[in-house]
VOGU-3710 file (C-alpha; in Angstrom, 3 decimals, decimal comma):
1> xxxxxxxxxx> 0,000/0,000/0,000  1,410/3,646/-1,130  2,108/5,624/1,429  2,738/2,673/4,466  4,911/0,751/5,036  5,601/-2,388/6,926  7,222/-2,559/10,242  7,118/-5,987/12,222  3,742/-7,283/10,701  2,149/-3,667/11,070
11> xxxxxxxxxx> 1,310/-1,083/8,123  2,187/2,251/9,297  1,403/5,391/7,483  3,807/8,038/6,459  3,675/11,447/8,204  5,266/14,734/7,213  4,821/17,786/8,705  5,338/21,234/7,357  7,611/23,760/8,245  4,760/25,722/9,692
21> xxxxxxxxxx> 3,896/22,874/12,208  7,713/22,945/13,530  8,268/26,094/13,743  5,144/26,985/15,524  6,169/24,002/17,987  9,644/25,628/18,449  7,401/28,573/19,109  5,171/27,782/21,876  4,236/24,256/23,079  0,313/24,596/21,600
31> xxxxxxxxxx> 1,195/21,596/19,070  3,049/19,410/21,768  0,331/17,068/22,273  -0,420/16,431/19,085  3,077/16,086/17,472  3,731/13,178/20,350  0,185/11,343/19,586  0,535/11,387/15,836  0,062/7,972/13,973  2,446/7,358/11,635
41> xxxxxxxxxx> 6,421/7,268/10,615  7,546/10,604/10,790  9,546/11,613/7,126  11,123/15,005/6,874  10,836/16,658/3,425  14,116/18,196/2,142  12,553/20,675/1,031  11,061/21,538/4,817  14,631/20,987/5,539  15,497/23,965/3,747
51> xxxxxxxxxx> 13,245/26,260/4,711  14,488/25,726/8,421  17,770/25,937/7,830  17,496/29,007/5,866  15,547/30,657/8,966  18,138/29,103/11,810  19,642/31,620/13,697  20,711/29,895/16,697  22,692/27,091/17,865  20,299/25,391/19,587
61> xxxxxxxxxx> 17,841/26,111/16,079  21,061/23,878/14,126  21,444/21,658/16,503  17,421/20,807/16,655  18,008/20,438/12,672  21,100/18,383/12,615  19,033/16,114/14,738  15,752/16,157/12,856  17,721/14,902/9,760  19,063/12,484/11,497
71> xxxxxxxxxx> 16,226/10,784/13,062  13,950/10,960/10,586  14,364/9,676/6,614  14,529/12,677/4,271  12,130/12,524/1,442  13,570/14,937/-1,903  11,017/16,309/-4,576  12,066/14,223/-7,954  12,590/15,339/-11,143  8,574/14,782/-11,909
81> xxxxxxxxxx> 7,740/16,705/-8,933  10,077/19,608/-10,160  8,060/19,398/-13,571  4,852/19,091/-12,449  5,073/22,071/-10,124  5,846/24,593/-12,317  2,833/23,644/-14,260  0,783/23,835/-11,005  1,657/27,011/-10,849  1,072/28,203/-13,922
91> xxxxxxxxxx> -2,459/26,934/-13,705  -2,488/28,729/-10,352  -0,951/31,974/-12,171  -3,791/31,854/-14,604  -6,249/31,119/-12,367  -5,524/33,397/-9,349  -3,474/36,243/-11,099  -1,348/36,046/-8,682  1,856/38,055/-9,095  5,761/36,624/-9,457
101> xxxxxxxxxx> 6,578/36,811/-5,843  3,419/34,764/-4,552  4,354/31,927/-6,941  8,130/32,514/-5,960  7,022/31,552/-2,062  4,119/29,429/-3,114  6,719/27,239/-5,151  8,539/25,323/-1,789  5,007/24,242/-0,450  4,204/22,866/-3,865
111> xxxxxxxxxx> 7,287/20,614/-3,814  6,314/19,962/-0,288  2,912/18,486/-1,454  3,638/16,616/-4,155  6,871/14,952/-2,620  4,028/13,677/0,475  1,723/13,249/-2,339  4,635/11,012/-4,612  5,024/9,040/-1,193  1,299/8,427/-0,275
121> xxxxxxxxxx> 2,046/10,671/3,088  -0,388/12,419/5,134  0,869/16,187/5,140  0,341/18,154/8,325  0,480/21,488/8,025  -1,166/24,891/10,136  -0,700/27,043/6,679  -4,180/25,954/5,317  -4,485/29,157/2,621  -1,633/27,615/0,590
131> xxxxxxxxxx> -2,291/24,087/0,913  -5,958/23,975/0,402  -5,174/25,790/-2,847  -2,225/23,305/-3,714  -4,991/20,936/-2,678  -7,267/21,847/-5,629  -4,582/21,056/-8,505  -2,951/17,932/-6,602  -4,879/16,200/-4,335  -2,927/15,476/-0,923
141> xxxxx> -4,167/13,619/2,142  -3,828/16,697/3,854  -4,548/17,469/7,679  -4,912/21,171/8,801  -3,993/22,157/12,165
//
């Protein structure tokens, strides 16, 4: 089955969480219940990866990183998601009108998607503007927060 996999007799589902969701948890502890009772192996998207690192300003921020990575498998858009989301967002462009630098920031939480999406993963996210509209092109199994 896409999007489990089997660990001692068990299908378990695939989990990854948005940047949104960890940061807000780095944050304040309003997602700590949650992020401990969710079902499901925990993946980290490269791409997620990315858009922490590029906002880590502290040691304890790169340290909290190094160790995500490290736990968890990485999952890395592939060349088809690349593709395919630059047409999403030229339907989106057409659709929405929506100028250079909102496709520019959409374009990381596209990759996001379809990398869960390419993986069968549920995608956990608080940023439910962007993703319910990513949502409409590619469907995701997508959980809002």
């Amino acid at each position: 089955m896409k999007g489990s996999f089997l660990s001692r007799g068990i299908l378990i589902d695939l989990v990854i969480f948005d940047s949104s969701v960890i940061i807000d948890d780095l944050r304040s502890p309003r997602h700590r219940e949650r992020l401990q009772s969710v079902n499901g192996a925990v993946r980290v998207s490269s791409v997620v990866l990315a858009e922490l690192w590029r906002g880590a300003a502290t040691p304890s921020d790169r340290k909290f990183l190094s160790a995500l990575a490290r736990n968890h498998p990485i999952l890395t858009p592939t060349q088809k998601n690349w593709l395919e989301s630059g047409e999403i967002l030229a339907n989106i462009r057409a659709d929405q009108g929506f100028e250079p630098h909102k496709l520019r920031a959409l374009h990381f939480d596209v990759l996001i998607a379809l990398t869960a999406r390419s993986y069968g993963a549920r995608l956990i996210t608080t940023n439910r503007t962007d993703f319910e509209l990513i949502n409409r092109y590619r469907e995701i199994k997508l959980e809002v927060w």
